[in-house]
C-alpha positions in Angstrom: 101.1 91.8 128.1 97.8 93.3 128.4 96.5 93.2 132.1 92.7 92.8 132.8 91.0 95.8 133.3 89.5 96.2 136.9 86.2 97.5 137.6 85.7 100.8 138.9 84.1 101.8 142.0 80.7 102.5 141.8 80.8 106.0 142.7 82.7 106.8 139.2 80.0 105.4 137.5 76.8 106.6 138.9 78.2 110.1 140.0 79.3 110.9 136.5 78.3 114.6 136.9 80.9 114.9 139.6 83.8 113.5 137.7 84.9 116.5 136.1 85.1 118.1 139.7 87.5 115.0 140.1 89.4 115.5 137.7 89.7 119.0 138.4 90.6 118.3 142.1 93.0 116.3 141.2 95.1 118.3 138.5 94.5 121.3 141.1 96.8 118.7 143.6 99.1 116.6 141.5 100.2 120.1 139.4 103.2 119.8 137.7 103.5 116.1 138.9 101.3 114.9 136.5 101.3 115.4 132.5 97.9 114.0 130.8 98.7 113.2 126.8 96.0 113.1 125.0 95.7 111.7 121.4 93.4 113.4 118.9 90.9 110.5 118.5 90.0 110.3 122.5 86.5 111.7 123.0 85.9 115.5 123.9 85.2 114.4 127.6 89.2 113.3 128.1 90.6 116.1 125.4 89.3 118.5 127.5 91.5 117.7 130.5 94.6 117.4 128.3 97.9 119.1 129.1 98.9 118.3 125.8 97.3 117.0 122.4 98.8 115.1 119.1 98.8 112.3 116.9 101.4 109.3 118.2 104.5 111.2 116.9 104.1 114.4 118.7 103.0 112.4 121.8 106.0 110.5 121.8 108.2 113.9 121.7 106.2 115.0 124.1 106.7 112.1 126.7 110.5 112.8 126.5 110.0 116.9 126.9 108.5 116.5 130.7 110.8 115.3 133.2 109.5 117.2 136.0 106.2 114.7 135.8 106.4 112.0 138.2 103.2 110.9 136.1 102.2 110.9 132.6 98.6 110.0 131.9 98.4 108.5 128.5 94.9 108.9 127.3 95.6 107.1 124.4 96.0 103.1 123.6 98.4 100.7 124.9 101.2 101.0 122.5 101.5 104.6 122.9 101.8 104.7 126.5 104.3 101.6 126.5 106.2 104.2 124.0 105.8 106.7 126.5 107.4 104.3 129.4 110.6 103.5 126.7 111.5 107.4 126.1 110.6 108.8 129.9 113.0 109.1 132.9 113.1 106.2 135.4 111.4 108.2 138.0 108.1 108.6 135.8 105.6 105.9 135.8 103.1 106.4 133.1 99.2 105.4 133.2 96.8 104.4 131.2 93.0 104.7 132.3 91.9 102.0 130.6 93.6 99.1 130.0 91.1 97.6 127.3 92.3 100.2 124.9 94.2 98.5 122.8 95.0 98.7 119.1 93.4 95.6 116.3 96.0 96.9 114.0 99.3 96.5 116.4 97.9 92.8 117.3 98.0 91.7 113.5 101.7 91.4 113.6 102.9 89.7 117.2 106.7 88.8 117.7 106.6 85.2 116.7 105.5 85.7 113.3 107.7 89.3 112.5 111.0 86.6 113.4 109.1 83.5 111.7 109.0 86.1 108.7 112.6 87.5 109.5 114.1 84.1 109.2 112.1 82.7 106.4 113.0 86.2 103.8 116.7 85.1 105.4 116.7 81.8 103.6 116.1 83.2 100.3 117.6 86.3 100.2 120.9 88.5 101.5 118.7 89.8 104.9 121.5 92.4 105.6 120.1 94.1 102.7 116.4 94.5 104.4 115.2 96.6 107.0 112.7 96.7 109.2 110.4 99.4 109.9 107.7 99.3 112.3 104.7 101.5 112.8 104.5 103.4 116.1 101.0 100.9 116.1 103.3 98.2 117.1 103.8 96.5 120.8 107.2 96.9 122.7 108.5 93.8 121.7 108.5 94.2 118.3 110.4 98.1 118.5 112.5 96.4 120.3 113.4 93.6 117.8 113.5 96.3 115.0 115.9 97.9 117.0 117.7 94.8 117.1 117.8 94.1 113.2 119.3 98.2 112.4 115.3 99.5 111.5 113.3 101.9 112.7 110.0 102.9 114.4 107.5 105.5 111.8 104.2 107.5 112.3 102.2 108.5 110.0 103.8 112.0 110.0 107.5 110.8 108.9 107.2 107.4 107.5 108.3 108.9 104.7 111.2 110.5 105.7 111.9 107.2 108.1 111.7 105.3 104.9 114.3 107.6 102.6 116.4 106.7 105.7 116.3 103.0 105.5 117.1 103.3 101.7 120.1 104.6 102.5 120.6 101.5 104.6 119.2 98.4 102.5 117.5 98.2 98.9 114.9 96.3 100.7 112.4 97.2 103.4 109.8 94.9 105.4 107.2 97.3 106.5 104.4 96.5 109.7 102.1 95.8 110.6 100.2 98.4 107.9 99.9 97.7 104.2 98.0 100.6 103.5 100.5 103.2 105.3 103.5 101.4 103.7 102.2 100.9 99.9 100.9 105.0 99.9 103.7 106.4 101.4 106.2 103.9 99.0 103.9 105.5 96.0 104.3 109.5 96.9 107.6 108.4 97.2 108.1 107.5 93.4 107.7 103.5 93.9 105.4 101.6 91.4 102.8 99.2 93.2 104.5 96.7 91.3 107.7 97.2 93.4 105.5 96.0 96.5 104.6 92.3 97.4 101.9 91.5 100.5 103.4 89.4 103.7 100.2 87.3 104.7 102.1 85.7 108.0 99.6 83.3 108.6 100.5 81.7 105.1 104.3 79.9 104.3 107.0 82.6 103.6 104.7 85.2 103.4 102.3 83.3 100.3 105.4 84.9 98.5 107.5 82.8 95.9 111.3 83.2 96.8 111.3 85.7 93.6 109.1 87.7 94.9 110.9 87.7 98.6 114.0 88.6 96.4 112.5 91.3 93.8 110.1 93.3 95.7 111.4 96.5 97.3 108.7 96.9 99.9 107.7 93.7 101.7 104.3 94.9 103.1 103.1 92.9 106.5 98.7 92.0 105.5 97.8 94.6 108.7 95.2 97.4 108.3 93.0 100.1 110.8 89.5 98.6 110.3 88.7 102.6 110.8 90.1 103.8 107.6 88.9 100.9 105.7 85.5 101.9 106.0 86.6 104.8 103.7 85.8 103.7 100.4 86.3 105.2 96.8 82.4 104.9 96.4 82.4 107.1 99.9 84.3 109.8 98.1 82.5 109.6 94.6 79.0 109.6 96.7 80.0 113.1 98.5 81.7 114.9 95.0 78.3 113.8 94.0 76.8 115.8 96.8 79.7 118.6 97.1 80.9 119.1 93.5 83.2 122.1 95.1 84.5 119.8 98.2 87.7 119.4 98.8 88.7 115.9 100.5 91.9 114.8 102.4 92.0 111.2 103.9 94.2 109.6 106.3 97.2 107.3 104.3 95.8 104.4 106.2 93.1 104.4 103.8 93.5 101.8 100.9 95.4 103.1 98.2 92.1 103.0 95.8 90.9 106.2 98.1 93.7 107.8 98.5 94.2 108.1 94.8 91.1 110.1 94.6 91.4 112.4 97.6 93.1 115.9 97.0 95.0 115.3 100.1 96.7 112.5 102.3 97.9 113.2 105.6 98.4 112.4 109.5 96.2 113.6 111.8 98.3 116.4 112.7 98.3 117.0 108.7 94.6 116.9 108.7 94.5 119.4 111.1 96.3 122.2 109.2 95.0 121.4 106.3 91.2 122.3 107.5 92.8 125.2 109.0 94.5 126.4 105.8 91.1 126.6 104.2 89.2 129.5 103.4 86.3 130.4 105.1 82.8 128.9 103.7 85.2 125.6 102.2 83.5 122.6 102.3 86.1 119.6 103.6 85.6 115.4 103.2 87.8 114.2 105.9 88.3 110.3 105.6 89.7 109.5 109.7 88.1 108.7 113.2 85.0 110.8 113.7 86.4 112.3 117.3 88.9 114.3 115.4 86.4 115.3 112.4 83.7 116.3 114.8 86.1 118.6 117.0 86.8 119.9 113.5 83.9 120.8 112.3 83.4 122.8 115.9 86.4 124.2 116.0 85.6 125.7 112.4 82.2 126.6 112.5 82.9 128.6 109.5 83.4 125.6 107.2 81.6 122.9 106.5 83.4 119.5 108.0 81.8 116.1 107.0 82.9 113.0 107.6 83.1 110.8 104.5 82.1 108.0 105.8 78.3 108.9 107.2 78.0 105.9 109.5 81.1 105.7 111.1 81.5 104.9 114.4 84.2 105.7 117.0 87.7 104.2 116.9 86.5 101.0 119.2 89.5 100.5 121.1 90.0 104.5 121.6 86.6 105.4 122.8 87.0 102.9 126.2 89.0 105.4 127.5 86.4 108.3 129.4 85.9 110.8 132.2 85.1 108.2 134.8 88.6 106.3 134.0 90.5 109.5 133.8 89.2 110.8 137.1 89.3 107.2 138.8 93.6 107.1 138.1 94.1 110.6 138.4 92.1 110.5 142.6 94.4 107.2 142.5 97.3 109.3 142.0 96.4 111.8 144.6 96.1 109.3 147.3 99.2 107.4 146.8 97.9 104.9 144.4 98.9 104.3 140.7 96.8 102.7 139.4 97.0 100.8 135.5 101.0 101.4 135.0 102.1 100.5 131.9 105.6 99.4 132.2 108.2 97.6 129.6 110.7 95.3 130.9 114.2 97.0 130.6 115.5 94.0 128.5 112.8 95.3 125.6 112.9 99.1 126.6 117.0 99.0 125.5 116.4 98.2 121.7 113.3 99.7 121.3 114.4 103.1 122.9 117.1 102.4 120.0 114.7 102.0 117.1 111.8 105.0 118.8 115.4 107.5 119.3 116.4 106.8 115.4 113.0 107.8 114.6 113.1 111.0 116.1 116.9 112.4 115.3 115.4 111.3 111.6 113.3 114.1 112.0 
């Protein structure tokens, strides 16, 4: 359960000049004690002070690769640092600077409703032929009970390759808590939309008939990012308009509408190497969080890097976490203090280490 985020002392907010000198301090102290993740959509302010960078798969590796950190500071949200907690060694306690940074997507499917749903597909259908696959964008609780129920956990990155693995388990998946990730990646893979029936769990089984329960291959939970939905088709027809020779990738949160008319679909590690795969003077739509696109187009100064959507703001939840935060845990650290530890009871952590591990030997 999320914990209430405490205020920070004054001096972290008023002195903000002198934070990245606490920072520095600090990291200069802690050295190989501490291990700061950060995940491409944090502001340039926290990416700067990274050890290491990468979209929620790589992170997750990443927390299992450094055992020599007493810390890991998980400049990220709040299901990616209780991931982090799940895969790391008993002696590492892992932080997050903010605890309002949470995730709108991960808190459209809670565990009530994914067992509510579990048992109501059960009374219509054989439910040793389903499996469940969960998002990394998912709480504890519900990796755990996917663990439980012979699924697995997915990114971005492999939910394909997660999801040729469950059909060599079931003939039936229940995907969540993203419709849009689930429904594109079910398409590359060959699947019709027509294959795919929409979960609402606030409705009785699902608003599904028991046919439909039965029939459909993908069983996708009525999640979304409200990010990527501001990436509309109109947004990518209004900047061909503008850039006739543009090339566009967009993230396969998007709605399926957009991604059908993108030249390219991808994670945000994807993303990344596809801007850097283009020649010099290209001109690249990027439909994701405008951190990432904005460190792009720096990064690349030789291209031309727009964001598709022109008025998009930050990834809410994301942006909370900032220099003052970072430098207010890591002085914490230093002094004896840890401050905003995100811990998973070890009841939950067994099952969804189970479902996060199949993830990664899938891969």
């Amino acid at each position: 359960m999320l914990q209430l985020q405490p205020p920070l002392p004054e001096r972290f907010i008023t002195d903000t000049p002198l934070n990245a000198a606490r920072i520095q301090a600090a990291k200069e102290t802690l050295g190989d004690r501490v291990f700061i993740l950060g995940h491409h959509y944090q502001r340039d302010e926290v990416m700067c002070w990274a050890d290491a960078s990468g979209d929620s798969f790589r992170l997750s590796q990443l927390a299992q690769e450094h055992p020599e950190a007493d810390y890991i500071v998980f400049c990220g949200v709040h299901f990616m640092a209780e991931s982090a907690d799940i895969l790391t060694k008993d002696h590492q306690q892992v932080v997050l600077p903010d605890l309002r940074a949470g995730c709108t997507m991960a808190d459209m499917a809670d565990i009530d409703e994914v067992e509510e749903a579990w048992e109501a597909i059960a009374q219509v259908t054989d439910i040793d032929r389903v499996v469940p696959i969960t998002y990394m964008n998912s709480t504890a609780a519900i990796k755990s009970f996917v663990g439980q129920q012979g699924g697995a956990v997915c990114t971005s990155s492999n939910a394909r390759a997660v999801l040729e693995w469950a059909f060599q388990r079931g003939d039936q998946v229940l995907f969540f808590p993203d419709q849009h990730l689930g429904r594109n990646t079910g398409v590359a893979m060959g699947y019709s939309v027509d294959d795919m029936a929409l979960w609402d769990p606030r409705q009785e089984r699902g608003g599904l008939s028991e046919a439909a329960v039965k029939d459909s291959t993908f069983l996708l939970w009525k999640g979304f990012c409200s990010v990527h939905l501001r990436f509309t088709p109109q947004n990518l027809r209004n900047f061909r308009a503008e850039h006739p020779e543009a090339t566009i990738i967009v993230h396969p949160e998007c709605e399926h509408e957009t991604v059908l008319l993108a030249d390219a679909v991808g994670s945000t590690d994807a993303i990344i190497r596809y801007v850097e795969a283009q020649p010099t003077g290209a001109v690249i739509g990027i439909g994701t969080e405008v951190h990432l696109v904005s460190r792009l187009a720096s990064q690349h100064p030789d291209k031309t890097i727009v964001c598709l959507d022109p008025d998009l703001c930050p990834c809410a939840t994301m942006n909370r976490i900032d220099a003052s935060h970072l430098a207010w845990v890591l002085e914490g650290l230093v002094e004896g203090r840890v401050e905003n530890q995100i811990s998973v009871d070890a009841d939950t952590q067994v099952w969804a280490k189970v479902a996060l591990n199949r993830m990664l030997e899938i891969v």
